[in-house]
C-alpha positions as CSV (number, residue, x, y, z in Angstrom):
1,X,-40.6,4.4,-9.1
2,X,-36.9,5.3,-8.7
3,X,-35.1,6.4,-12.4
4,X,-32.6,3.8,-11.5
5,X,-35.4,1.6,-12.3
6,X,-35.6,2.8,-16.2
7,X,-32.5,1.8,-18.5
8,X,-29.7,4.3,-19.4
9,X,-29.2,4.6,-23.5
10,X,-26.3,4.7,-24.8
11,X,-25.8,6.3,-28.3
12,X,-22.2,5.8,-29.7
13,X,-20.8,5.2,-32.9
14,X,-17.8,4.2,-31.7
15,X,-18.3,-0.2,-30.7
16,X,-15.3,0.2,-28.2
17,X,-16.4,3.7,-26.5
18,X,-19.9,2.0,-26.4
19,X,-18.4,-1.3,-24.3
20,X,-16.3,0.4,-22.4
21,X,-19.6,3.0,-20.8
22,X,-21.7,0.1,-21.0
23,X,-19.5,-2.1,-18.7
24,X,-19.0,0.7,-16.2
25,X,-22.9,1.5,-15.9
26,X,-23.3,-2.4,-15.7
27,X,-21.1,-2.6,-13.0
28,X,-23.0,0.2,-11.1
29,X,-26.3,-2.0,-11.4
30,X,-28.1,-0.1,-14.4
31,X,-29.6,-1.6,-17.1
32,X,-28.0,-0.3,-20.1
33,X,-29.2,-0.4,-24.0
34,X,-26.8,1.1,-26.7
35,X,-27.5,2.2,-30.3
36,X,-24.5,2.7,-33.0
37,X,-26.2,5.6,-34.5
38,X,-29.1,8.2,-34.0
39,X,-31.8,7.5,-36.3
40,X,-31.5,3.7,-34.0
41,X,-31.0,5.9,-30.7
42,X,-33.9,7.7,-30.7
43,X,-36.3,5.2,-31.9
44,X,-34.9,3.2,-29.4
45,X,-35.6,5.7,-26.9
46,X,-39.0,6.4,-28.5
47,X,-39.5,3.1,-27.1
48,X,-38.5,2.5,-24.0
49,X,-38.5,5.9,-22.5
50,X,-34.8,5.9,-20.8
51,X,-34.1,7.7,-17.5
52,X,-30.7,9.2,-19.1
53,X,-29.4,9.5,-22.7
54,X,-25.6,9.2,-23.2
55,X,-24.6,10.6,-26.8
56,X,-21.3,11.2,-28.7
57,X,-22.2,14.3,-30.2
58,X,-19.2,13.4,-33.0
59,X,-21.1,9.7,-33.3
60,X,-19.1,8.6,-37.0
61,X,-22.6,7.0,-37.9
62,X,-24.4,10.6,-38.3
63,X,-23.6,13.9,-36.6
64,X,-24.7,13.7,-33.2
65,X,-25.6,17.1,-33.2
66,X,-28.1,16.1,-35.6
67,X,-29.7,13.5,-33.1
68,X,-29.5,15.8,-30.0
69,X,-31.7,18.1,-32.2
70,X,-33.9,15.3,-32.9
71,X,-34.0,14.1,-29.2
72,X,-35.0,17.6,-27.9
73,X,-37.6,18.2,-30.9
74,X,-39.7,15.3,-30.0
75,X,-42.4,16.4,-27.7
76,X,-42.0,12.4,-26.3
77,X,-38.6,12.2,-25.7
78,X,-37.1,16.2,-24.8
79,X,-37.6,15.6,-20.8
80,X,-34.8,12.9,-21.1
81,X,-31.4,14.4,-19.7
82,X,-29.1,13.5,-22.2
83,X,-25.4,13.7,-21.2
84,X,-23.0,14.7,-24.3
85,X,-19.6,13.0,-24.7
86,X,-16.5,13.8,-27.2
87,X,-13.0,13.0,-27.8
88,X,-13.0,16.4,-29.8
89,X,-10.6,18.6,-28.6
90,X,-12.8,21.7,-30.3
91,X,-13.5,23.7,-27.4
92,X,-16.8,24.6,-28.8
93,X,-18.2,21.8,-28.7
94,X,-19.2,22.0,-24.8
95,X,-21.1,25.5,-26.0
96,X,-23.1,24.1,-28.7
97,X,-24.0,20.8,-27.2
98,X,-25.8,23.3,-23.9
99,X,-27.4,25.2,-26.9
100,X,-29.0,21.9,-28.7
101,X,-30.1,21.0,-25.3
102,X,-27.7,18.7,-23.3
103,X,-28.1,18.9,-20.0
104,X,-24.3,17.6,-19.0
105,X,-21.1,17.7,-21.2
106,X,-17.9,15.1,-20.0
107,X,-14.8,15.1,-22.6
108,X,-13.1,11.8,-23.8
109,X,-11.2,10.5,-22.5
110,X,-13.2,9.9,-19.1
111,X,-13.1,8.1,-15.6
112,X,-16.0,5.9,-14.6
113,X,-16.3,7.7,-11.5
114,X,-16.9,10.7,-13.4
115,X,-19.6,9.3,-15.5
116,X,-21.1,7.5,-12.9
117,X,-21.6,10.7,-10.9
118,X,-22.9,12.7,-14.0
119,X,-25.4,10.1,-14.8
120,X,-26.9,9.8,-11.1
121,X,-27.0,13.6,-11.0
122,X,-28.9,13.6,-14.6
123,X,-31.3,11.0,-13.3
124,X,-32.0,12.7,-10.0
125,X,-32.7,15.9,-11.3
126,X,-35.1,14.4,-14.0
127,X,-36.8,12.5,-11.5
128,X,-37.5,16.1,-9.3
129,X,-38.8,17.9,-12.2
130,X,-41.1,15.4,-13.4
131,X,-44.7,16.4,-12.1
132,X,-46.6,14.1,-9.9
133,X,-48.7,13.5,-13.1
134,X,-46.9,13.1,-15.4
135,X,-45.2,9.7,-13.2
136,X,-45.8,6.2,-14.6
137,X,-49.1,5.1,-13.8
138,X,-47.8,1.8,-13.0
139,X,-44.5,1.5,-11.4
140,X,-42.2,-1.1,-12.1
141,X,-40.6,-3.7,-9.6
142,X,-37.3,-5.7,-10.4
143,X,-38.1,-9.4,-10.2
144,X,-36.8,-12.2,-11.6
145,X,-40.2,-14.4,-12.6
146,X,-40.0,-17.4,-15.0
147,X,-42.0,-16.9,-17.9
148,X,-43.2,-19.4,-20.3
149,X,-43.9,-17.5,-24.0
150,X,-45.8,-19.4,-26.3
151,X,-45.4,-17.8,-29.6
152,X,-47.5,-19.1,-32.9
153,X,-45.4,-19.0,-36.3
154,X,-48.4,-20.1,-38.1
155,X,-51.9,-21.1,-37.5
156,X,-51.1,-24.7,-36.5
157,X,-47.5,-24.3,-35.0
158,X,-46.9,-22.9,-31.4
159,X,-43.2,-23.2,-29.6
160,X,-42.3,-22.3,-26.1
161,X,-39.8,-20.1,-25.5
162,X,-38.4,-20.1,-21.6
163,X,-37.0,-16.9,-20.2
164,X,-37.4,-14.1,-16.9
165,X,-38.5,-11.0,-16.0
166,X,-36.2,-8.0,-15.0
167,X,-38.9,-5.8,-13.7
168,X,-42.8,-6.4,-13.8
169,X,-45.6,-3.1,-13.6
170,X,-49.0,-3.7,-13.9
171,X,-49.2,-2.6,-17.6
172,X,-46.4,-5.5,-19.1
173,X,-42.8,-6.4,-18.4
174,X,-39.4,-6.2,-18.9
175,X,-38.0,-9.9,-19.9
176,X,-35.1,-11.9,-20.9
177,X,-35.3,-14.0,-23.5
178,X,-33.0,-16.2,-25.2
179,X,-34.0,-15.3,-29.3
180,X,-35.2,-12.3,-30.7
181,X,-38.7,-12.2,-31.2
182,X,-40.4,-9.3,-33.4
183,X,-41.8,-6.2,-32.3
184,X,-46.0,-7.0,-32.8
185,X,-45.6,-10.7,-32.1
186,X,-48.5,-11.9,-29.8
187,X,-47.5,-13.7,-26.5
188,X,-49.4,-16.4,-24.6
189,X,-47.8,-15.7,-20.9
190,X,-47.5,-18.2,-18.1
191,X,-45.9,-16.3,-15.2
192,X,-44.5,-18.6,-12.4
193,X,-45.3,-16.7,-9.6
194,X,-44.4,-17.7,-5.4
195,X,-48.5,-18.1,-5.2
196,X,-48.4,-20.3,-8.3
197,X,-48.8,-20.0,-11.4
198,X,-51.0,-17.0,-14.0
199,X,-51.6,-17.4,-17.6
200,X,-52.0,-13.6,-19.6
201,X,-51.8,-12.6,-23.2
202,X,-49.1,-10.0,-24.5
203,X,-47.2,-8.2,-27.2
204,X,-43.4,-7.8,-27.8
205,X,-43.5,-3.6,-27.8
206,X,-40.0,-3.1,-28.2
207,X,-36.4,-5.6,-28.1
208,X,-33.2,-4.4,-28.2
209,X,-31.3,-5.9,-31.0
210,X,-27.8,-6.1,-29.2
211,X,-27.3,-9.9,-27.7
212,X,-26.5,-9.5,-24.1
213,X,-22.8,-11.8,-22.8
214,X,-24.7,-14.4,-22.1
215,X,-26.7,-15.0,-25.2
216,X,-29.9,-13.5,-24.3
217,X,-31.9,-10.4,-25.8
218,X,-33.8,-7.8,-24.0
219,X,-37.5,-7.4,-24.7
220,X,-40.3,-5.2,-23.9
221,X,-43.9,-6.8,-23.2
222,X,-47.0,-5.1,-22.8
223,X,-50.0,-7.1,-21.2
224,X,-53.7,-7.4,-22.8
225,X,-55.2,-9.2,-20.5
226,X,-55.3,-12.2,-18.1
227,X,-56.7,-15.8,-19.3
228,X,-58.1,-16.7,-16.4
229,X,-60.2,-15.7,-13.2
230,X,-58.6,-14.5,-10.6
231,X,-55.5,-14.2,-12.2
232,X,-55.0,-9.9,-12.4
233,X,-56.0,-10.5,-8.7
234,X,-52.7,-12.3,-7.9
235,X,-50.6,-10.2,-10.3
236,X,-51.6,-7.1,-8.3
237,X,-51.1,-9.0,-4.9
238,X,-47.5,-10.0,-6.6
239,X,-46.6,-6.4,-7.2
240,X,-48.0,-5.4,-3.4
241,X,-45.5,-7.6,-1.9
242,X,-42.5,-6.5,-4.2
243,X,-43.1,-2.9,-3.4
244,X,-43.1,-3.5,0.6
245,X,-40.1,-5.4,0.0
246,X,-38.4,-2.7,-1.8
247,X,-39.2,-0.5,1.3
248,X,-37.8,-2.5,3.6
C-alpha cells in the first residue's frame, strides 16, 4: 500500500487557509480531511490514521503548539509526519515547531508547488521508515463499488441509504455517502461487485463531519462479517484483481 492511498489531514483554524490547502491537495489527487481545531484534529487522526498531518501551529482555535505536543505524545499517532505552517513572521517559530516534533516547516504565505513537494517528501519518507511489520495488514485498493446501506433507526424501521466506495481492504471500507450517519451505527452491506452481487454486515468507525462540494460525507466502515456463503470468497477475489490492476 502506497501513502498516497491514506488521506492527508489538514488542521487549520483559519476556514479560508483550510480551502485554499484543501483544493490544491485535491487537485493533486489526495484525499484530504480538515479539522478547525486540535482537540478535532487529532481525534480525527486518532481515527483514520493519515499519511501526513498539515497544522497551523498559530491555529486561532487553540495553540497549535499545544496539538503538535499532543500529536507527538500519542504512542498511536507520533509516526505521522506532520508538516507545520504559519503566517507568523516570528522567526522562532521554525525552531520550536522541529523541537515539538515537526518534521517540515513552510511559512504563509505559500505556493502549491511548494506544499505539494513538502507533502510527497513527508509521505515518502514515512512510508521508508515504517517497518515491514508494522504495514497495514490489509492494504487498501481505490474502487468505486456501489453499496447499498441498510441502516435500522428502530427495531421495526430500516431505510436504504445508496452510496460508493473510495477504496476497499479486506478489513472495511472507505465510502461515500450522501447523510451523515453516527459513529457505532450498524450496517447491513450489499456491495455490487463486477461478479455480482455480496451482502456483509458493518460499522460506521469514523465520518468526517465536513460535507464534501457535492453534498456527500466521508465515512469510515469496518466489516464484521459476510451474510452469506461464498461471499468473503469473492471479496478477496475482488481485491486480487484490483491489486494486479494497480500493477499494471
Amino acid at each position: 500500500m502506497t501513502m498516497r492511498n491514506r488521506p492527508i489531514l489538514v488542521v487549520d483554524g483559519d476556514p479560508q487557509s483550510r480551502k485554499l490547502v484543501t483544493a490544491a491537495l485535491t487537485e493533486a489527487d489526495f484525499e484530504v480531511l480538515s479539522a478547525p481545531d486540535g482537540s478535532t484534529g487529532i481525534e480525527l487522526a486518532r481515527r483514520v490514521q493519515p499519511a501526513v498531518i498539515i497544522l497551523d501551529i498559530l491555529t486561532s482555535a487553540t495553540d497549535g503548539m499545544d496539538t503538535l505536543h499532543g500529536l507527538k505524545g500519542d504512542p498511536g499517532l507520533k509516526h505521522i509526519p506532520v508538516v507545520a505552517i504559519t503566517a507568523s513572521s516570528d522567526l522562532t517559530c521554525a525552531d520550536k515547531a522541529f523541537r515539538a516534533g515537526a518534521q517540515f516547516f513552510l511559512p504563509k504565505p505559500f505556493r502549491a508547488a511548494s506544499l505539494l513537494g513538502l507533502v510527497e517528501l513527508a509521505a515518502d519518507r514515512a512510508q521508508k521508515e515504517i517497518p515491514m511489520q508494522r504495514r497495514r495488514r490489509h492494504p487498501r485498493h481505490p474502487a468505486a463499488i456501489p453499496v447499498a446501506c441498510f441502516v435500522a433507526d428502530n427495531p421495526h424501521t430500516t431505510r436504504e441509504v445508496m452510496g460508493h466506495t473510495a477504496n476497499v481492504s479486506l478489513s472495511g471500507l472507505s465510502m461515500w455517502l450522501p447523510e451523515r450517519l453516527d459513529q457505532g451505527t450498524i450496517l447491513h452491506l450489499k456491495l455490487d461487485l463486477p461478479g455480482g452481487p455480496i451482502t456483509a454486515k458493518g460499522r460506521v468507525m469514523w465520518q468526517d463531519p465536513k460535507q464534501a462540494r457535492d453534498g456527500r460525507f466521508h465515512h469510515g466502515v469496518r466489516l464484521l462479517g459476510f451474510t452469506e456463503e461464498g461471499g468473503l470468497s469473492q471479496f478477496r477475489r475482488q481485491l486480487s484483481q484490483l491489486a494486479e490492476e494497480s500493477t499494471e
